[in-house]
N, C-alpha and C positions, 0 to 999 in steps of 0.2 A: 270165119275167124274163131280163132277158140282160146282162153284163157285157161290156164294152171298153176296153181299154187303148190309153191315148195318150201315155206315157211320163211320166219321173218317177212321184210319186205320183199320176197321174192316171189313175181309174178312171172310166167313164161306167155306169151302173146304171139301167135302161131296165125300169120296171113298170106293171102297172093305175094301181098309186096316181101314177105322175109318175115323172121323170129327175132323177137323182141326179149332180151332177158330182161329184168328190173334187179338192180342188189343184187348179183348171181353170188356173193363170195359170202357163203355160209358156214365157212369152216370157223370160224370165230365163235358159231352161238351151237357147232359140234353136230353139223351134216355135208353132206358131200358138196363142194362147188356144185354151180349148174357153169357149164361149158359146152354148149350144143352147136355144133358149126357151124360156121359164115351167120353166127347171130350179129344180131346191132345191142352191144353192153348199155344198160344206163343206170348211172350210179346219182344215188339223191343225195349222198356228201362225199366226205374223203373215204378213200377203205373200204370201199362197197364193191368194186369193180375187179372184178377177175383177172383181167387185161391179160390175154393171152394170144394178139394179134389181131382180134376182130377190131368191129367200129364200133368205137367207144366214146359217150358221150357225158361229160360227165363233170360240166359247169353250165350259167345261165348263156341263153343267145339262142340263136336260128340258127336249124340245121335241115335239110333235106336232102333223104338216103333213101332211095328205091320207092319212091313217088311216097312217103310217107312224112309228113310235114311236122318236126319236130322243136317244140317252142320252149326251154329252159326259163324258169323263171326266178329269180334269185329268194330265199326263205331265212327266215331265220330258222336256229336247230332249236329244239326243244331240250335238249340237256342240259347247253348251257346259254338259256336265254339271256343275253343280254344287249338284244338288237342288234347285232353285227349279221352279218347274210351268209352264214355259211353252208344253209341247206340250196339245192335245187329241185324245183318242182318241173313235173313235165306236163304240156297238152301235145297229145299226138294227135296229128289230124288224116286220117285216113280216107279215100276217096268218098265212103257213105258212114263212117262214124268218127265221134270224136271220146279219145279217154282224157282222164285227168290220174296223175300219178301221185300224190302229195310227199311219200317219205316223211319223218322225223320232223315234222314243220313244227313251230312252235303259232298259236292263233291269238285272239280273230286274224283271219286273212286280210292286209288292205284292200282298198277299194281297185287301186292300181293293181295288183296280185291274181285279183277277181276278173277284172277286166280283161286282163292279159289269158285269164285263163280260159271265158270268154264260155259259150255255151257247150254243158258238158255232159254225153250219152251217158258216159260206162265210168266212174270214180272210186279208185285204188287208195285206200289210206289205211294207215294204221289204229287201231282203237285199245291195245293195253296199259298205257299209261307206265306207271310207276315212275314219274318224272323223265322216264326216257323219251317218249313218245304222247301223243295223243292217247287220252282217254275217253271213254266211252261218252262221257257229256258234250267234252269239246270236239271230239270227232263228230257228232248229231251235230252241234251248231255248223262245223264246218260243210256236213251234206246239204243242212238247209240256206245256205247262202250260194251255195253252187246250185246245187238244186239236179240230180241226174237222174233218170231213170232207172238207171241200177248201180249201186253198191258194195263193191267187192271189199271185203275187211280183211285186214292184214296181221301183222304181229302182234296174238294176243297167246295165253298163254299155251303150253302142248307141252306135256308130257316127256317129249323127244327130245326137246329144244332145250340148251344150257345159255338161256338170255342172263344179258349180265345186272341186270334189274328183272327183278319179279315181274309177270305181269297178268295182269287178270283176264278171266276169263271173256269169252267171246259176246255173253248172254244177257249182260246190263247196256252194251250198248244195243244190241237186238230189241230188246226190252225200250229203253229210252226210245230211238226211233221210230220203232212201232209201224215200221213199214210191211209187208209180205216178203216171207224169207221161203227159202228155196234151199236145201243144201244136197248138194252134186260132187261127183269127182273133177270134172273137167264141164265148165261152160262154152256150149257153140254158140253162136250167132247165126243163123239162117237167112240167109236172100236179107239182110240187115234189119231182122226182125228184133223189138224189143220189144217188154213187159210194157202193158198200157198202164200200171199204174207202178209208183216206185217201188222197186223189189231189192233186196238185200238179198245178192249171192253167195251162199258160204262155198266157200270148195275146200274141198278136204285137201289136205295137204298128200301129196305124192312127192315119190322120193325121185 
């Protein structure tokens, strides 16, 4: 298995069973869509999703595509908190791993949220903050309540990237969690080998 980062919440997740895009639809914060064929789309709110014929998933429920067991879980957004559910979170459940996907969530996560999301290897969230997203303190609270093995950080701030709120740098949540970081182009997974203690995976953003 191997994991890539293309900025924003966009994750590419490349296995036996098929390619996983996360948020492919980049053109809005000024980089190219990811549109990589016969993928499975998943978008964590409205407007995230490329939708250009694949399978596309992209509200709370069950779903199972190409033996990969994919669990929606209803979120609140963080932009405009006001308890209503309109983000989706994912657990992907894979034959030897499990990811968790978070997107734009606004926290704490409930207890129900957490349960649902249930034991989790590999955890994709967001850490820039500026009221759009998770920031680096409440993204830490959110890894220590999941609790995974490894942590892949998402939309913080680059250079390249025209986000429509500011957001900060990668290095205060590094800093706060205080885990073993690791930074690579592209993350494999081996014979479903993982870090024996909690690691924070950066991946450089590829285009």
């Amino acid at each position: 298995m191997e994991f890539e980062y293309k900025g924003g919440n966009c994750i590419v997740i490349t296995s036996k069973q098929g390619t996983i895009v996360v948020d492919g639809k980049l053109s809005a914060v000024g980089l190219k869509n990811i549109e990589p064929k016969d993928a499975i789309e998943l978008s964590t709110q409205s407007g995230l999703a490329v939708d250009t014929g694949r399978v596309v998933v992209d509200m709370p429920g069950e779903y199972e595509i190409n033996d990969i067991s994919i669990l929606g879980v209803a979120a609140a957004r963080m932009i405009d908190y006001d308890g209503s559910l309109q983000a989706t979170m994912y657990r992907l459940a894979f034959p030897d791993l499990t990811i968790a996907v978070l997107g734009h969530v606004a926290t704490p996560l409930t207890d129900e949220q957490l349960e649902s999301l249930g034991m989790v290897d590999v955890l994709v969230l967001p850490v820039g903050g500026g009221g759009y997203t998770l920031d680096a303190h409440h993204a830490v609270e959110a890894v220590h309540k999941i609790n995974p093995k490894v942590v892949i950080p998402t939309h913080y701030a680059d250079s390249h990237i025209k986000y429509e709120v500011p957001q900060d740098m990668l290095e205060p949540f590094i800093k706060e969690l205080g885990a073993a970081h690791e930074v690579m182009p592209k993350w494999k997974i081996k014979n479903g080998a993982l870090p024996e203690t909690q690691t924070i995976i950066e991946l450089t953003r590829t285009s």
